[in-house]
N, C-alpha and C positions, 0 to 999 in steps of 0.2 A: 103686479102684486099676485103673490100666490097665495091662494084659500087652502085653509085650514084642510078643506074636504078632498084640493087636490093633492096634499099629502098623505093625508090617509090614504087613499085611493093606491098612493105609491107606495104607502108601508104595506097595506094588505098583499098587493102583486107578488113582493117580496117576499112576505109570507109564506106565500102557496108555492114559490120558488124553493123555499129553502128545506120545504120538506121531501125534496127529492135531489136537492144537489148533495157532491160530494163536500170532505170537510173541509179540504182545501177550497172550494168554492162557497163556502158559508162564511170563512173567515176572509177570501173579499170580498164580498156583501156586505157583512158588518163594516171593513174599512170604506167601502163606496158610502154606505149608510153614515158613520161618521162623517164625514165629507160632504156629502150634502147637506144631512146636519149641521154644521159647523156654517157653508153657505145662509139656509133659514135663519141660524141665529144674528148673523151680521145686518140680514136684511133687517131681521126686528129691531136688532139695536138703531139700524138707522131711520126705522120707523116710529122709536120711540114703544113698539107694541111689547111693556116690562112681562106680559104674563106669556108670553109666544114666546118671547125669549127664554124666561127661566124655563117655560117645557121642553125647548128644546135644547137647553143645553145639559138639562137633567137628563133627557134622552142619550145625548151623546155619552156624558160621563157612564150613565148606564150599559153605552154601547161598549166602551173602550175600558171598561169593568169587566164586561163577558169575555174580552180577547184577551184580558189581565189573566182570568179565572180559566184559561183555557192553555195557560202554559203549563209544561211538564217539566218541574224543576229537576227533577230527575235523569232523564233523556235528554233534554235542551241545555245542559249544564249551564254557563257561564251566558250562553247567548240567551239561555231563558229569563238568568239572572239581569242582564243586562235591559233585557223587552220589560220586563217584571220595572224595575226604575225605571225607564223610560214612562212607561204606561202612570205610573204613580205620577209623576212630573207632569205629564198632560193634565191628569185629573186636577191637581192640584191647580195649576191656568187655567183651567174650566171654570173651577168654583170664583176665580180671581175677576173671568172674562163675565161671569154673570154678575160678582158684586159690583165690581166698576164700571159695567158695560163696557169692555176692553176688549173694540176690534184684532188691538194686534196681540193680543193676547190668543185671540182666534185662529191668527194665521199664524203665529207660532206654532200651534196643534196640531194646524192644515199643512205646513208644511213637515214635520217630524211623521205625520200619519204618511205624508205622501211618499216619504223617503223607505218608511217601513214597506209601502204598499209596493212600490217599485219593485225591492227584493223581492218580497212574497209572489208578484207578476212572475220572475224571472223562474218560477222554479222548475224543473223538468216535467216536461206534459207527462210523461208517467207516475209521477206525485201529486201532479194537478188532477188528473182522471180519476187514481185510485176511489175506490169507494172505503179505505180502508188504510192506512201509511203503513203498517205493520207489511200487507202485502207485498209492497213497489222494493220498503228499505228493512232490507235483512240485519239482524245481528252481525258484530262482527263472528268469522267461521274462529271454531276454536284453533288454538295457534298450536294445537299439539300435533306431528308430523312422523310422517313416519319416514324413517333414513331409507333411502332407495337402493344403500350396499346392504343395510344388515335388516333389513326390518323392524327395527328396534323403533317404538314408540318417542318422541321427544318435543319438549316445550322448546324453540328454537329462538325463544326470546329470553330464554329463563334457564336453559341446559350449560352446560359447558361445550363448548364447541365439538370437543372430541369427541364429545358421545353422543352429539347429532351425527356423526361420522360415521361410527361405531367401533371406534378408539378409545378403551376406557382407560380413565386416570391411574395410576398406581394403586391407590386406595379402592376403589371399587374391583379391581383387578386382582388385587389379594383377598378381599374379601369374598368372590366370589370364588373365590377357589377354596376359601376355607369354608363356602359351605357343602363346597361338590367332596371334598375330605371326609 
């Protein structure tokens, strides 16, 4: 049986932890913390301990809230949109696993968080390090290029082939000439 006091013990460490890790290192914290989390809660349901359990699984839902509120629907398009439901879906089994006291309601959580965390593990130790994601992953470079025969500036995704060349269409050919007239 684990005391109360040696959990705190472990949330505080974390604490002092996570005020110097990077982000990538905060958000698996929070998934580690989740996880164990999700372990104390199963032990209280099997201890019957109703008020351990709903702490901790308020905890959790609270944890897997901050990793909700830490997506950039923006930036993360579709994959943010997908984490974003996923994360809803857990919480949603949380509050299920607390009313019914529903182990496998738990390890359905534990295991979807594990499969997240996996990924999250695998990411390039220069993403993992940064102190900052904006550093490691650059914008894409603008796509505008310049033709190596003529000089000429061109969108190579967006131009007409010819004129990334510096072969210009008919149209643009007479009108350049009726402005040099």
């Amino acid at each position: 049986m684990v005391s109360n006091s040696a959990i705190n013990s472990y949330r505080q460490a974390a604490s002092s932890e996570a005020m110097y890790a990077t982000p990538f290192r905060l958000v698996q914290m929070l998934m580690n913390g989740a996880l164990d989390g999700i372990s104390n809660a199963k032990g209280s349901i099997q201890r019957k301990e109703h008020e351990a359990r709903h702490n901790e699984i308020n905890w959790i839902i609270s944890v897997i809230d901050a990793l909700r509120g830490a997506l950039d629907f923006e930036k993360g398009g579709e994959i943010a949109n997908n984490l974003d439901m996923l994360y809803d879906y857990m919480i949603r089994r949380l509050f299920e696993a607390n009313i019914h006291q529903d182990t496998e309601a738990l390890d359905e959580v534990a295991s979807l968080l594990k499969e997240i965390k996996t990924a999250w593990d695998a990411m390039p130790e220069a993403i993992q390090n940064a102190k900052n994601i904006k550093d490691v992953v650059k914008p894409p470079e603008n796509r505008l290029n310049t033709s190596p025969l003529t000089g000429v500036a061109c969108d190579s995704a967006r131009a007409e082939p010819q004129s990334c060349l510096g072969v210009e269409s008919r149209d643009r050919t007479s009108r350049r000439r009726e402005t040099l007239v």
